[in-house]
C-alpha positions in Angstrom: 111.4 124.2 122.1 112.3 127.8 122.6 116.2 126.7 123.2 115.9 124.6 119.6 114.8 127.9 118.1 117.4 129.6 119.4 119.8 127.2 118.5 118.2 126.9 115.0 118.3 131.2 114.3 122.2 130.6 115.9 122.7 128.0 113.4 120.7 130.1 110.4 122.6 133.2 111.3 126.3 130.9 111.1 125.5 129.2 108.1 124.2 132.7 106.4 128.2 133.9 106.9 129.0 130.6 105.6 127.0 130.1 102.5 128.6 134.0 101.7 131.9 133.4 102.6 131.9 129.8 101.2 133.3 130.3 97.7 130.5 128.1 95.1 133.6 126.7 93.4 135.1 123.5 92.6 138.8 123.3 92.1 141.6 120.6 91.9 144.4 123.4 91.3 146.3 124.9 88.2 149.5 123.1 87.0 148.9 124.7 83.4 148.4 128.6 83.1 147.7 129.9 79.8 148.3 133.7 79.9 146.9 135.4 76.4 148.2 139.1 78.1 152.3 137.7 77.7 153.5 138.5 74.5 154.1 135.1 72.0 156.1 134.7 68.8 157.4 131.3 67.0 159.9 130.2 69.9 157.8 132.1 72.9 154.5 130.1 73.2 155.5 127.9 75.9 152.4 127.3 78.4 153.5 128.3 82.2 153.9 124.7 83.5 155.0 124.1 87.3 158.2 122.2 87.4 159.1 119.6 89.7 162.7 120.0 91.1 163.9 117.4 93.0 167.3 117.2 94.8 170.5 115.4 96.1 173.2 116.6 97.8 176.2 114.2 97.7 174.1 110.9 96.7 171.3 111.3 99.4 168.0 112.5 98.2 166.7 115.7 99.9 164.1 119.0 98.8 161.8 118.4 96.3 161.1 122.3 95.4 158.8 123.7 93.0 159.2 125.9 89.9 157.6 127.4 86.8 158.6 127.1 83.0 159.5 130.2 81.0 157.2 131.2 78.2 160.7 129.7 75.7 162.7 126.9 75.6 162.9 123.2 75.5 159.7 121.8 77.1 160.6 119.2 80.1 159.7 115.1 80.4 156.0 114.5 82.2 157.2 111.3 83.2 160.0 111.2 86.7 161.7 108.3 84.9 162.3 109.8 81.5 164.1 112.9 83.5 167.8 112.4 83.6 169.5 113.6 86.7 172.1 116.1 86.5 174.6 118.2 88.9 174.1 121.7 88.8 177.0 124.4 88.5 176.6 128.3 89.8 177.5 130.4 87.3 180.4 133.0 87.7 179.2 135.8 87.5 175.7 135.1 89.0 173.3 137.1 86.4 174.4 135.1 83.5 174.1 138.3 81.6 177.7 137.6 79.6 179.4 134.0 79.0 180.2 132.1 82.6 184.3 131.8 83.5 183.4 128.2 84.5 183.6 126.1 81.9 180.0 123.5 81.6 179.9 120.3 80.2 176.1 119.8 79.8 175.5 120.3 84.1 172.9 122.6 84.7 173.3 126.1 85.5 171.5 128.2 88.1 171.8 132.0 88.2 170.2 135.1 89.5 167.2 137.1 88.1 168.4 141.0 86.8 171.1 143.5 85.0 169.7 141.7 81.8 166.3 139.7 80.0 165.8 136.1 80.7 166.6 135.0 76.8 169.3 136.7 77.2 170.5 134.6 80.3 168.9 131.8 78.3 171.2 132.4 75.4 174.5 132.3 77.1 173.8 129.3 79.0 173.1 127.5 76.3 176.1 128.6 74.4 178.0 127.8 77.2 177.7 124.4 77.1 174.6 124.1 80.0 172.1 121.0 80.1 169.1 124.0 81.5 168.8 126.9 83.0 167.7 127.6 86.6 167.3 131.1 87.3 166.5 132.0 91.4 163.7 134.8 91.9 164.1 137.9 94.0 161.0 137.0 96.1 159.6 134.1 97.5 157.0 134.0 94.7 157.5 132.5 91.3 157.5 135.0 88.0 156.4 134.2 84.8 159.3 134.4 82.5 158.0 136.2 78.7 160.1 137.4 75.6 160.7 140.9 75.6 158.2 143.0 73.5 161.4 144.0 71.2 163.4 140.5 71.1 163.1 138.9 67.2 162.4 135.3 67.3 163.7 133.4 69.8 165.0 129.9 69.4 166.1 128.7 72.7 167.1 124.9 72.7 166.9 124.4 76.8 164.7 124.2 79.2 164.6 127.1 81.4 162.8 127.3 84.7 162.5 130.1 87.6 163.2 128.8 91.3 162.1 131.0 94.7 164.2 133.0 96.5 164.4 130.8 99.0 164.8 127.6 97.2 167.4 128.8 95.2 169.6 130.2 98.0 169.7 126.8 99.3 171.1 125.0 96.3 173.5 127.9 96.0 174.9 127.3 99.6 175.0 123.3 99.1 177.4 124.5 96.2 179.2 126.7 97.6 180.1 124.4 100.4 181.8 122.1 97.9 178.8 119.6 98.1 177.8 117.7 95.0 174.1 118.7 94.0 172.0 116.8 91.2 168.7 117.7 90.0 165.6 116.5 88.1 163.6 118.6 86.4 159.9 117.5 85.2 156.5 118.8 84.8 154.3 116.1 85.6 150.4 115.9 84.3 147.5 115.2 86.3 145.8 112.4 86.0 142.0 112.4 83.7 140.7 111.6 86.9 141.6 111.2 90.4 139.7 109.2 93.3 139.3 112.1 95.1 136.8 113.4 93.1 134.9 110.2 93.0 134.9 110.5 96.9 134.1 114.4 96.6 131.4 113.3 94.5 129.4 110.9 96.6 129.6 112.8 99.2 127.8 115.8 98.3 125.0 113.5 96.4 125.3 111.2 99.8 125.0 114.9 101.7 122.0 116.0 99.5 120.1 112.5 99.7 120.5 112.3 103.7 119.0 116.0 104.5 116.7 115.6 101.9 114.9 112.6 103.7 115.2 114.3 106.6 113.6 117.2 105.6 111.3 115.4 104.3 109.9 113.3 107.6 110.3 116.6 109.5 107.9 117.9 107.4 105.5 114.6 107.4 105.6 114.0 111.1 105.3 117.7 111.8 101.7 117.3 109.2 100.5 114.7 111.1 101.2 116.5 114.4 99.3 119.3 113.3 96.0 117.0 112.2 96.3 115.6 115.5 96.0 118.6 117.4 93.8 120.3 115.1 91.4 117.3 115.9 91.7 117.7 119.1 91.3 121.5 119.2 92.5 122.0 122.5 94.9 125.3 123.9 98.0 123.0 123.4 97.5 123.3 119.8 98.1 127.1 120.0 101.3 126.5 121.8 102.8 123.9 120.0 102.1 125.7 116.6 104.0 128.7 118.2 106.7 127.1 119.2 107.5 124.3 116.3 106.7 128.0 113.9 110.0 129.3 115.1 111.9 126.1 113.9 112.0 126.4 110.3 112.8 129.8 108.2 111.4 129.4 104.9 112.7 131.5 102.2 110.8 133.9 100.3 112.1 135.5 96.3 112.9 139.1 98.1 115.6 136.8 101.2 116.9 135.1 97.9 117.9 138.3 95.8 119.0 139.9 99.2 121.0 136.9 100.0 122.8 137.1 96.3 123.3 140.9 97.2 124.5 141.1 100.2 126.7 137.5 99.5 128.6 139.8 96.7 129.5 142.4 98.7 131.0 139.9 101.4 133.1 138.6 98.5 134.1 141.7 97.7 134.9 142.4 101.3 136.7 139.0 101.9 139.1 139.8 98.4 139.5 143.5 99.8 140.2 142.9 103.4 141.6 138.8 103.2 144.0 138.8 105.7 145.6 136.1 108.3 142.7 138.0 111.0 140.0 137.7 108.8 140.3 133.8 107.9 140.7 133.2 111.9 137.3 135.1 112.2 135.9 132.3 109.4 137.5 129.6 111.2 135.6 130.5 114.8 132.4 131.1 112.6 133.0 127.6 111.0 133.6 125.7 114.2 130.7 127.4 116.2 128.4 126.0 113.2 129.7 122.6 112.5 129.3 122.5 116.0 125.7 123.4 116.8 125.3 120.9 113.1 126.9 117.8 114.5 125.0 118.4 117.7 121.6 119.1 116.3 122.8 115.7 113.7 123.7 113.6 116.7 120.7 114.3 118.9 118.3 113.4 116.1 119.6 110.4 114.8 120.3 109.3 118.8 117.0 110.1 119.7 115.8 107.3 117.1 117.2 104.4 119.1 115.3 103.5 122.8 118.2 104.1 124.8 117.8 107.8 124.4 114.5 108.0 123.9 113.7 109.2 127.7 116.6 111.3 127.7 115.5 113.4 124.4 112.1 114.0 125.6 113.1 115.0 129.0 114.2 118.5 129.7 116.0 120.6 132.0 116.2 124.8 132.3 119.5 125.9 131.7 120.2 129.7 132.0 119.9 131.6 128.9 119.1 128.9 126.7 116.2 127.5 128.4 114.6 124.1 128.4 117.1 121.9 126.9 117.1 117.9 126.5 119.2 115.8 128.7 120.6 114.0 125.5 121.6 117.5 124.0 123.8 118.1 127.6 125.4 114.9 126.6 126.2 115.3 123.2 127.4 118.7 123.8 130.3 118.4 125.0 131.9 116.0 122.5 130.9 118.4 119.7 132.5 121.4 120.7 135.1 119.2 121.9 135.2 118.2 118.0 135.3 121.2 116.4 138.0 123.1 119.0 140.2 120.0 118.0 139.7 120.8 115.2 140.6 124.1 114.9 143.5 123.7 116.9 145.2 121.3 114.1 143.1 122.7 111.0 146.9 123.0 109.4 148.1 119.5 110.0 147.4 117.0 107.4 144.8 114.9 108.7 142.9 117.8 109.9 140.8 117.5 106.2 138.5 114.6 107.8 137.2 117.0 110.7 137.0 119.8 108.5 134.2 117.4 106.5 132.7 116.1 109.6 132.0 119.1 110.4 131.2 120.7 107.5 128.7 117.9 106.2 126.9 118.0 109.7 126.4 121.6 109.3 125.2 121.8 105.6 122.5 118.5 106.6 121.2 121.0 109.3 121.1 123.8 107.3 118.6 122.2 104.4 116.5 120.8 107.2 116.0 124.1 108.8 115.8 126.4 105.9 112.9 125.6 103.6 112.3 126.5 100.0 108.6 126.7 99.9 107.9 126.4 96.1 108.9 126.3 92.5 109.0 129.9 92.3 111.3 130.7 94.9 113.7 127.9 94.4 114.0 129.4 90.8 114.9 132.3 92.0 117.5 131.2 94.4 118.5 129.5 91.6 118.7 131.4 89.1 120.7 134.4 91.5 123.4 131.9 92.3 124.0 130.9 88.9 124.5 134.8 87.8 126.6 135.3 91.3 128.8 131.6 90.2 129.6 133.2 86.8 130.1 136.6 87.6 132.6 136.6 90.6 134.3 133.1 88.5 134.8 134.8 85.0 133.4 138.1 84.5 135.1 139.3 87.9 138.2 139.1 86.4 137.5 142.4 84.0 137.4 144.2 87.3 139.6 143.0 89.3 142.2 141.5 86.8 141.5 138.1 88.7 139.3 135.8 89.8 137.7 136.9 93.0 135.4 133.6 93.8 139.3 131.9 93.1 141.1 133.9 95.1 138.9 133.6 98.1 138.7 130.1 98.3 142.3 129.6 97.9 142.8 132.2 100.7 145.6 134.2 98.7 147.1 137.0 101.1 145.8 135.4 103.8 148.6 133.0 104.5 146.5 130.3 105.3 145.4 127.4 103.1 142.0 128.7 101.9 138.5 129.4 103.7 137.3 126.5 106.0 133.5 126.6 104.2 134.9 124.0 101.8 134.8 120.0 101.8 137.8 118.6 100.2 139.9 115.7 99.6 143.6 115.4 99.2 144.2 114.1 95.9 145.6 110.3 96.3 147.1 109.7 92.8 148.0 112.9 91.8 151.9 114.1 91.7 151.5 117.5 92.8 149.3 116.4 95.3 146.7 118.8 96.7 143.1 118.9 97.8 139.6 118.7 95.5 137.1 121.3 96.6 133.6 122.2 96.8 131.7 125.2 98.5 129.2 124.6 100.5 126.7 126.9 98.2 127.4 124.2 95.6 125.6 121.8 98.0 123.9 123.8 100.1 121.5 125.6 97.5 120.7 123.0 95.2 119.8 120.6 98.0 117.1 123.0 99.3 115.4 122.3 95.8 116.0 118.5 95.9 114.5 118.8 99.3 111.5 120.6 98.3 111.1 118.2 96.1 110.9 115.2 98.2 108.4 116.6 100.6 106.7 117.2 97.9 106.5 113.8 97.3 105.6 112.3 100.2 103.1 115.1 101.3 101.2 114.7 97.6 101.7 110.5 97.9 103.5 110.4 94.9 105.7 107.2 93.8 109.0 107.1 93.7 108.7 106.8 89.7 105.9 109.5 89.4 107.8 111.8 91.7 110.3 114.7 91.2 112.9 114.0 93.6 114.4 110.8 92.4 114.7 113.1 88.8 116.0 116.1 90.6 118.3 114.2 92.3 119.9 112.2 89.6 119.9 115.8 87.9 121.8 117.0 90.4 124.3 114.4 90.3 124.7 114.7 86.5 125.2 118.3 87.0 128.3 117.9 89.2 130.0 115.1 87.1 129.7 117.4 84.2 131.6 119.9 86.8 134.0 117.6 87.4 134.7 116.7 83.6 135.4 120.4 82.8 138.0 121.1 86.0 139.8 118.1 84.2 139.6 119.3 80.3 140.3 123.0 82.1 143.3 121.6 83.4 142.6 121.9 87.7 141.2 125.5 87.0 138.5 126.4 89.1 135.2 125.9 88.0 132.0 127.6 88.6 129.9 124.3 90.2 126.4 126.0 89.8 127.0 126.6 86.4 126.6 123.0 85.2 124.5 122.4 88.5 121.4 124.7 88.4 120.2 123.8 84.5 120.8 120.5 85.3 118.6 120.3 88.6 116.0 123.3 88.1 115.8 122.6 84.3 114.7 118.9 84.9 112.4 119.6 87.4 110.5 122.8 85.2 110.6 120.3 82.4 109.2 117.5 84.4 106.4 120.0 86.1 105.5 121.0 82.7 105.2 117.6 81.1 102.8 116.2 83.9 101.0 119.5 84.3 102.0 120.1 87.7 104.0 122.7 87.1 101.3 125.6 88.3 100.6 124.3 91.9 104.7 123.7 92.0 105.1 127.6 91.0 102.6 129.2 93.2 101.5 126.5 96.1 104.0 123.6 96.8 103.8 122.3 100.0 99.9 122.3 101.1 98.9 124.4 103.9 97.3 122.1 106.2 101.1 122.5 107.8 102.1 124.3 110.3 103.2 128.1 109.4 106.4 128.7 109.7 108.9 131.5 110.3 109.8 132.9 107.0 112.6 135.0 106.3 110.9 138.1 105.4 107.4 138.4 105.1 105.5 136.2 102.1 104.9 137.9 98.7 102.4 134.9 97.8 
């Protein structure tokens, strides 16, 4: 017992970091970015659309780079097969800024960014006979390409499209070789919906409904355990009591403003300071917790089946940990042997599946070991996260001139792809491919209400049907398909989960409480105390 507490404050203290550093988001990625700070005029109110820019270099099909569309010009095909392919032509002399020496018969031309506006590049393309425009940036990054404030209205009859640095210099060097280069420019849309998010979906409902239940006969067996040696009234009682206290932290309204507090100024610190260093430090967090989950997962659902019952409940003392099962020793091993894999090839393609193996082991661990003890706390929580979800998502962005929550889960200036305290899914039908997202938070903090809610349930005998969880839960899911329906109308931008989620779930069960006049003994009791105490995080304000 003491080495499961140990393991279970290891695990709190992990998943703490996590929840903080786990951005509440959900996000399928921006192809569209409307910008209302660029100046528009009749002729300049293009959206910024990434292009797709795919290659051949003398008949064989190579790079498929990406681009952005200007704020002017022709807008391109959505559909591959309505996008002719055409050779391109450097112009001579590379800016553009006056009419090319080359003459162009409708190929397209690529050129280099300065010594004069992009219209005005634009301009002398087009008169010179060019198809498009493909202007190469002075940086790896892609620029947004505006009128100038002074420029009268602009009517610009190509498409014209920026290129990176690098992406153009290669294209210039299969033409200056002599090589003949085509290209197809497009800006495909994303599908209304993609089965990722159907997958995403039901996993984090499937995530919820399993720790939930588990929670839940924790709690019951851990009831009866407690009439049974109360009964019995002898000095194991006062022993056992002790050590099961130290298993489960339940959270009080102080630990949940703290946590919203002190999970702000992490953000702030992981936007400030995100760096390749600092997402490595995440990644070792991560595995160390999805770790100590899938182990503490494996052992209990093992322990359930005969063949390991014996070696669950017999122990051995192991130095510093102390007594520790025999089936935990066994398990061990092929968990952190799981989650060092995993963080060995966390940038390979595949390495997504681990990433939610892990991830979904180590939130199911986290509900059934952190407790919301009533109506009044879960509110709170509740209600914190919704106020952090919006504030770092939208209002953040009158700061900071960004979205921080954004930024940190795509893991810009880090040079990595994003935080690890995410489950995603690469999107399977979607052109610019990609991953859907959720934060752990967006799982993580609901689910300790829908799990309250359940042991609530089963300690107070309530039906299915007369219950709150079944409600709650189907609340819950509601709340995230409504998510899911505004990333897709918002065109892949990133959306506050927990804003949709917590009036969804908290409003349905208040409502519910209210209706059936249980809503008093949900606010200020919950669970009933013939259970054991357990640890709280700080000390009760009931």
């Amino acid at each position: 017992m003491e080495a499961a507490s140990k393991r279970n404050r290891a695990v709190f203290a992990v998943v703490l970091i996590s929840l903080i550093s786990g951005a509440s988001i959900v996000r399928a990625g921006d192809i569209v970015h409307h910008d209302n700070k660029a100046p528009t005029r009749p002729g300049c109110d293009n959206d910024f659309v990434l292009v797709k820019v795919s290659t051949w270099i003398n008949d064989k099909e190579e790079h498929e780079y990406v681009g952005v569309g200007a704020r002017f010009g022709l807008t391109l095909k959505s559909k591959e097969k309505d996008a002719y392919k055409t050779r391109i032509a450097l112009a001579d002399p590379h800016d553009c800024c006056i009419p090319p020496k080359n003459k162009l018969t409708g190929e397209i031309i690529i050129v280099h960014r300065g010594n004069c506006s992009f219209t005005t590049k634009a301009n002398v393309a087009e008169a010179a006979g060019a198809s498009a425009i493909l202007i190469i940036n002075n940086r790896t990054e892609l620029f947004k390409m505006v009128c100038e404030a002074d420029e009268p209205n602009v009517n610009i009859g190509i498409p014209v499209v920026m290129l990176p640095q690098d992406a153009g210099e290669s294209l210039k060097q299969s033409l200056q070789e002599k090589l003949n280069v085509f290209v197809q420019l497009y800006s495909p849309k994303r599908p209304l919906v993609d089965v990722a998010e159907v997958f995403l979906w039901l996993m984090a409902v499937g995530t919820i409904l399993c720790a939930s239940y588990w929670s839940a006969w924790s709690a019951r067996e851990a009831a009866i355990e407690h009439d049974k040696l109360l009964k019995d009234a002898s000095d194991e009682y006062m022993s056992t009591e002790a050590s099961y206290s130290s298993g489960v932290v339940e959270i009080t309204t102080t630990s949940a403003i703290v946590f919203v507090v002190v999970a702000s100024c992490f953000l702030v610190l992981l936007y400030k300071k995100m760096s390749y260093a600092f997402i490595e430090v995440l990644v070792v967090l991560f595995a160390i917790g999805g770790a100590e989950g899938l182990q503490t997962c494996l052992v209990a659902l093992l322990s359930c089946f005969r063949l390991f019952e014996n070696a669950a409940k017999t122990f051995i003392k192991v130095p510093f940990l102390g007594a520790v099962s025999y089936l935990t020793l066994g398990v061990s091993p092929f968990c952190v042997t799981c989650a060092v894999v995993w963080a060995v090839y966390r940038r390979y393609h595949f390495a997504w599946i681990g990433q939610d193996i892990l991830g979904v082991a180590l939130i199911v661990t986290v509900i059934q070991i952190i407790q919301v003890p009533n109506l009044k706390v879960g509110t709170v929580l509740l209600s914190c996260a919704f106020l952090y979800d919006i504030f770092w998502v939208f209002i953040s962005k009158l700061m900071f001139h960004e979205s921080v929550m954004i930024m940190v889960a795509r893991g810009d200036k880090s040079g990595e792809d994003g935080i690890p305290m995410l489950l995603k899914i690469p999107r399977m039908f979607d052109p610019w491919g990609g991953y859907s997202i959720i934060g752990f938070g967006d799982i993580i903090l609901p689910g300790l209400l829908v799990a309250f809610s359940l042991r609530y349930d089963w300690l107070f005998n309530k039906t299915l049907r007369e219950g709150y969880f079944l409600w709650t839960m189907i609340a819950y899911g509601l709340g995230l398909l409504i998510t899911y329906v505004a990333l897709n109308l918002m065109d892949g931008h990133g959306q506050p989960a927990l804003l949709y989620i917590v009036p969804f779930t908290l409003g349905t069960f208040i409502t519910l409480g209210t209706k059936r006049g249980d809503l008093r003994h949900l606010w200020t009791k919950g669970e009933p105390d013939m259970i054991c105490p357990h640890t709280r995080l700080q000390s009760s304000e009931e």
